[in-house]
C-alpha positions in Angstrom: -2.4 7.5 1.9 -2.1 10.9 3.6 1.8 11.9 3.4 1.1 14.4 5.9 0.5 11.0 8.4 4.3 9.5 6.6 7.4 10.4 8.5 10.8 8.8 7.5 13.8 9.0 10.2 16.9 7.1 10.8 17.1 4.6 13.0 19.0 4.5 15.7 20.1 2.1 19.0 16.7 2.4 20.5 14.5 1.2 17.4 16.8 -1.8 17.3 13.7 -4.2 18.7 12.0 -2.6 15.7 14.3 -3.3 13.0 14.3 -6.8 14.5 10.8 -7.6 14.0 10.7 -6.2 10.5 14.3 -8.1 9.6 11.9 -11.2 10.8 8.8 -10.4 8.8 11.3 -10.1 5.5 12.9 -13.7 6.3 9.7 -15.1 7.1 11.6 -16.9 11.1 12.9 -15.8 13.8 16.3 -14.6 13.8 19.2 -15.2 16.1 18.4 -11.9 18.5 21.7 -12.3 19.5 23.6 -12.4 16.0 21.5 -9.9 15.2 22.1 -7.3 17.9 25.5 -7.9 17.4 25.1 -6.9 13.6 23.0 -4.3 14.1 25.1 -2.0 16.6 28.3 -3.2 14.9 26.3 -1.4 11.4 25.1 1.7 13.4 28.6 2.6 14.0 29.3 2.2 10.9 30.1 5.4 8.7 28.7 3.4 5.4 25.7 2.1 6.6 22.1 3.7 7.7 18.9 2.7 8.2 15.7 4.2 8.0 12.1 3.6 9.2 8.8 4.9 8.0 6.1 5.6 9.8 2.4 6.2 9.0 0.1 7.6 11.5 2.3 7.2 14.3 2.7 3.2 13.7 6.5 1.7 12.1 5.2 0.7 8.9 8.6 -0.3 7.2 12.6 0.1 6.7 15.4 0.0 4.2 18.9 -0.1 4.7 21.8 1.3 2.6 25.4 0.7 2.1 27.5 2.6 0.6 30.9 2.1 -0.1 34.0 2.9 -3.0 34.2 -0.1 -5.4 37.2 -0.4 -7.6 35.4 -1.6 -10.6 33.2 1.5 -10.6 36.1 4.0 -9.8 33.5 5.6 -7.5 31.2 5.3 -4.4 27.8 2.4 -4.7 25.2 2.0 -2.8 23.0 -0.7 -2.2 20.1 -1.8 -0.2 20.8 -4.2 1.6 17.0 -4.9 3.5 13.7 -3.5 2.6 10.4 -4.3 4.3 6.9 -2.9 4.5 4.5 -4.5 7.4 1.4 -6.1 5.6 -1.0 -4.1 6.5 1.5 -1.3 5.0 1.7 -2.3 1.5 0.3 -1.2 -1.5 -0.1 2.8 0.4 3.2 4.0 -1.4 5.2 3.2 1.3 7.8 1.3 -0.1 7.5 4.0 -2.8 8.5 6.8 -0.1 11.0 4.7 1.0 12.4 4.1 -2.3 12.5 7.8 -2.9 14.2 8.9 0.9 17.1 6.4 0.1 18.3 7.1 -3.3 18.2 11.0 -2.2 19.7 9.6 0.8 22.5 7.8 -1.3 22.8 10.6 -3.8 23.5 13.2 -1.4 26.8 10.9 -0.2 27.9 10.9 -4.0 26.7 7.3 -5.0 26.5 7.3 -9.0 24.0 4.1 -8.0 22.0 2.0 -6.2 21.8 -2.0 -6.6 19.6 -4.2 -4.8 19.5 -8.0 -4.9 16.3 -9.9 -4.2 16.0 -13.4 -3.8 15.0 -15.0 -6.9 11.4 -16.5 -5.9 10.5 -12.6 -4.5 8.8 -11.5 -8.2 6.7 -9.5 -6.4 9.3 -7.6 -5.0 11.4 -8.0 -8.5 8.3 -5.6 -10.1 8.3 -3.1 -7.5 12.3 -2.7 -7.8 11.6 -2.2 -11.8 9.0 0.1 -11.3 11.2 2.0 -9.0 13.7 2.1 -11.9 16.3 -1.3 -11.1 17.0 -3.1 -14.3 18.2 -7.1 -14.1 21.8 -6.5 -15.0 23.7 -9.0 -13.1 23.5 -12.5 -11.8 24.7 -13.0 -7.8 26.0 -16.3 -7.0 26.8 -17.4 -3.4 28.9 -19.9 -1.6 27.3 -20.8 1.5 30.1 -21.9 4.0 27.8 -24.2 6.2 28.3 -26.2 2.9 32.1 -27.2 3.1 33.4 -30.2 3.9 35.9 -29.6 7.3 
């Protein structure tokens, strides 16, 4: 990869149709555009959240979002990525690597004293990237799914 062809910016109200796709690609369906429009401009305005895109050669080649926000069991501000992709015929050029590196300077220049990510469990590949980048398995997420109650 040429880094002199990599540009990293954050995204904003007109890459929206952008972020879409690539929120796509990482689900593997179509999303509900209009759930996520209504997500994504509700985040943009949000003083905790950013997202970023990289570029290579002029082409969107991937994102990453973070969150930041003060937890009480920390006593202190945590970020977190909350959605990483890299297009296909992006991966394996360092750009998730680039990506990696804009956001936790990103999150360290807020104050974070760290970054968590959670992956879906059948994503290894992405589990070994996240490790190389540093992560370590530390926790175990559980979720309630709400579709799931009985009314």
């Amino acid at each position: 990869m040429d880094e002199g062809q990599l540009s990293i910016r954050e995204a904003g109200l007109d890459d929206m149709d952008v972020i879409y796709k690539m929120i796509c690609g990482l689900e593997n369906m179509e999303m509900d555009r209009h759930g996520f429009d209504f997500v994504f401009k509700k985040n943009l305005i949000s003083p905790n959240i950013r997202y970023f895109i990289a570029s290579y050669a002029g082409e969107d080649a991937g994102m990453v979002s973070c969150h930041i926000q003060p937890l009480l069991h920390h006593a202190a501000l945590v970020s977190e990525i909350q959605e990483m992709y890299v297009k296909d015929e992006f991966r394996s050029q360092q750009i998730g690597k680039a990506l990696m590196e804009y956001v936790v300077g990103f999150a360290k220049s807020m104050g974070a004293v760290q970054m968590e990510v959670t992956s879906r469990s059948t994503r290894e590949n992405a589990h070994r990237f996240y490790q190389r980048e540093g992560f370590e398995k530390s926790h175990v997420k559980l979720v309630r799914y709400f579709k799931n109650d009985v009314k």
